[in-house]
C-alpha positions in Angstrom: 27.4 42.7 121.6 29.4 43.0 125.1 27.7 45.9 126.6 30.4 47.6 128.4 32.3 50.9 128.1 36.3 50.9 129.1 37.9 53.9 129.9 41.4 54.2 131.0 43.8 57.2 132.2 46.7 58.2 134.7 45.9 58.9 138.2 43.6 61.8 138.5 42.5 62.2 135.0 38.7 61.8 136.2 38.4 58.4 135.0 36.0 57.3 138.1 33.9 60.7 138.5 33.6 60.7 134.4 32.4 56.9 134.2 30.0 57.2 137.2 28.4 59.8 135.6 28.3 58.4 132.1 27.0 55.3 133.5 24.1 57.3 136.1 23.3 58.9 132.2 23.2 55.5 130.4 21.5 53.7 133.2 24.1 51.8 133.1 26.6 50.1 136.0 29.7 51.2 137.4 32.8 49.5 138.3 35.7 51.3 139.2 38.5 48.8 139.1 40.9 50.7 141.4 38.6 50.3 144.4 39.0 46.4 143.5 42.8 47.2 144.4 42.5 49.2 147.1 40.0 47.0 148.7 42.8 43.8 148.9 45.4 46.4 149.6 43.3 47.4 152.5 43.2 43.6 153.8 46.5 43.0 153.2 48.0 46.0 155.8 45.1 44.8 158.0 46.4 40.8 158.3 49.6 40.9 157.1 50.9 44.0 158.1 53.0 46.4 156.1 55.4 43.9 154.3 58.4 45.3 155.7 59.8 48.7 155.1 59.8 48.8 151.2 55.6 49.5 150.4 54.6 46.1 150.7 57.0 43.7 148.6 57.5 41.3 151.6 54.2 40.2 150.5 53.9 36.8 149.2 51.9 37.0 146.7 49.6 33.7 147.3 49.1 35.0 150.8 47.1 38.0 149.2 45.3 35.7 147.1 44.3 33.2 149.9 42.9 36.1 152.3 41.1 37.5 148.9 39.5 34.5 148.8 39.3 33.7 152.3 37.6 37.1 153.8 36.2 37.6 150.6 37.2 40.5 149.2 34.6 41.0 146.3 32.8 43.4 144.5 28.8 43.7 145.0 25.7 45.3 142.7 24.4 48.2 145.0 21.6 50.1 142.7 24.2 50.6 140.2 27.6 50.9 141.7 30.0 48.3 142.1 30.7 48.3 146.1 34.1 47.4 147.4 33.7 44.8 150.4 36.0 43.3 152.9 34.6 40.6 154.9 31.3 41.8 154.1 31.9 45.3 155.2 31.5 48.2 153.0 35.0 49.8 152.4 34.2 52.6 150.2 35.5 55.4 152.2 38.6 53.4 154.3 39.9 52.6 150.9 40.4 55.8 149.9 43.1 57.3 152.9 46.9 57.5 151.9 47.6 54.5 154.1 46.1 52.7 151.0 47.3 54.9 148.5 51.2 54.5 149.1 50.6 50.8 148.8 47.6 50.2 146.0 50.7 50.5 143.4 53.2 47.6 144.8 50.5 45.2 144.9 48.3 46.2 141.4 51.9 45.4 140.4 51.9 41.8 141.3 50.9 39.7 138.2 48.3 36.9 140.2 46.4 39.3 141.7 45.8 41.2 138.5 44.9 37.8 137.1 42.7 37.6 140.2 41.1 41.1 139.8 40.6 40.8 136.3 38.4 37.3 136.9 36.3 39.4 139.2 35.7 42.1 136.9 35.1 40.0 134.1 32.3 38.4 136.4 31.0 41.3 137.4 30.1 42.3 134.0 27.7 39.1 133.8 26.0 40.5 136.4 25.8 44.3 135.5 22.3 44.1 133.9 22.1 46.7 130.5 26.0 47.4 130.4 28.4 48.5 132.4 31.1 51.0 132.4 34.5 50.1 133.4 37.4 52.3 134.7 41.0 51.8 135.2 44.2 51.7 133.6 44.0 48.7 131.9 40.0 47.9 130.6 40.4 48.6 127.1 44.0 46.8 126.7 43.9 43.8 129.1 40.3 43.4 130.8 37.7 43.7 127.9 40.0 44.3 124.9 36.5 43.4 122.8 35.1 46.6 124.4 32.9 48.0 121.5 33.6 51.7 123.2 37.0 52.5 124.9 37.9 55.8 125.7 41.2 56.7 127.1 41.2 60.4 129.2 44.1 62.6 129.5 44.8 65.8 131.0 48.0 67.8 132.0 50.1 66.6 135.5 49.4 70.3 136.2 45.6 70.2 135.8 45.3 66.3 137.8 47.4 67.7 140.2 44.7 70.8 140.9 42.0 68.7 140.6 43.7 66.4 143.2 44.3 69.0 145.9 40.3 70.2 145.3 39.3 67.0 146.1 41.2 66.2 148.7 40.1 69.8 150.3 43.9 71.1 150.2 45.1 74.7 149.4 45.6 74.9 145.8 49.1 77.0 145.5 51.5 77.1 142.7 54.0 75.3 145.3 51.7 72.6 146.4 50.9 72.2 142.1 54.0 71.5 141.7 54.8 68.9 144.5 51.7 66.7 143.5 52.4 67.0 139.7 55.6 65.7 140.1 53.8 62.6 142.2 51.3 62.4 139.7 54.3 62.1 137.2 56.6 59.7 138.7 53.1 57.5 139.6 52.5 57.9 135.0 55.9 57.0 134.5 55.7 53.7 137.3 52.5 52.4 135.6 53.7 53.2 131.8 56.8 51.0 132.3 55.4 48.3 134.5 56.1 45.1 133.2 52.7 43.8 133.6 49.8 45.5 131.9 51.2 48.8 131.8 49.4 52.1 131.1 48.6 52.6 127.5 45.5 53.6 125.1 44.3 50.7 123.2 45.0 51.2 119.7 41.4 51.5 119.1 40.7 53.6 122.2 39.3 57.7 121.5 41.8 60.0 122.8 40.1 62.9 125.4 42.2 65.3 126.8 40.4 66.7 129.7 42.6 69.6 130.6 39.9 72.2 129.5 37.0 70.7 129.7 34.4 70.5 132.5 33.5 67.3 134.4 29.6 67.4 132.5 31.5 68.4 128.8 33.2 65.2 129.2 30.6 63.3 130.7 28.6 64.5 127.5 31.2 63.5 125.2 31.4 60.1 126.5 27.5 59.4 126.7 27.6 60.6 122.8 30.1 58.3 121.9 28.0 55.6 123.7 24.4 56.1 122.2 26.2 56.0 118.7 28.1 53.0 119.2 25.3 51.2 121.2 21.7 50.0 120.1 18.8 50.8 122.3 
């Protein structure tokens, strides 16, 4: 049996902080697929610039492949966490600035390199010892559609957008609420009605909506799931 969890959501539904948690429970790997993106969105503003004034589309898409593949840009077993590196460089905190996050989107949208991401994720898995859990937007429908587990976590643009602004440290006012969940929605809607691999459950996926629950209730949930579905 594939020993690997999926579980997909919209931006800021707590897919990462949910499946490193299940996985430190499970003893299991993580691999959060979005720092894969972030990682060759990263190199691409770092050698090829910012793709003219439209977020990235001047980029030729075989150019991002070639300096994927040239740098590398890869994935490596740390413990067990998935580390985004860049030229062997550990990019786990650059990839996480806005400089990166008002580009990740344009170029998880380009078709190749979510061939090419995929392809590392897959291998990845090979390499992820007891199991691994997977997060992203995508796992349980494109990635690992075998998944024996995929769990697909929802929560209000309201509650994301809270969380969001916690995280990030900001002031968490009804007026800043408002501004990111309309962000957070026009970011759903963008990656529900991509043409490529857009944001769904799988058909077989559990629905979780987080909007109540706390981080360990649906951490819980999750590892329950798991041990039923799992032999030791």
């Amino acid at each position: 049996m594939l020993r690997v969890i999926a579980i997909d959501g919209p931006a800021a539904s707590g897919k990462s902080s949910t499946a490193g948690r299940v996985a430190e429970r499970l003893g299991w790997a993580h691999l959060d697929s979005g720092a894969l993106y972030r990682a060759l969105t990263l190199a691409a503003l770092d050698n090829l610039g910012e793709g003219g004034r439209r977020k990235g589309e001047g980029w030729p898409e075989q150019q991002v492949l070639d300096l994927a593949e040239r740098l590398p840009v890869r994935l490596v077993l740390v413990g067990n966490e998935f580390v985004p590196e860049v030229a062997g460089a550990d990019v786990r905190e650059a990839i996480r600035g806005e400089r990166v996050t008002r580009y990740v989107s344009t170029l998880a949208a380009m078709p190749e390199v979510r061939v090419w991401v995929n392809a590392q994720q897959r291998a990845a898995v090979g390499r992820g010892g007891d199991g691994v859990v997977v997060d992203g937007r995508d796992i349980g429908t494109v990635v690992f559609p075998e998944a024996p587990l995929k769990v697909f976590l929802t929560a209000t643009p309201q509650e994301r957008a809270r969380r969001r602004l916690f995280q990030r440290g900001q002031e968490v006012d009804v007026e800043q609420v408002r501004r990111e969940s309309q962000a957070l929605a026009a970011r759903d809607a963008a990656d529900s009605n991509r043409r490529v691999a857009p944001l769904k459950p799988a058909s077989d996926a559990v629905l979780l909506d987080t909007t109540a629950l706390t981080l360990e209730a649906q951490v819980t949930q999750v590892v329950e799931l798991a041990r039923a579905r799992f032999p030791k």
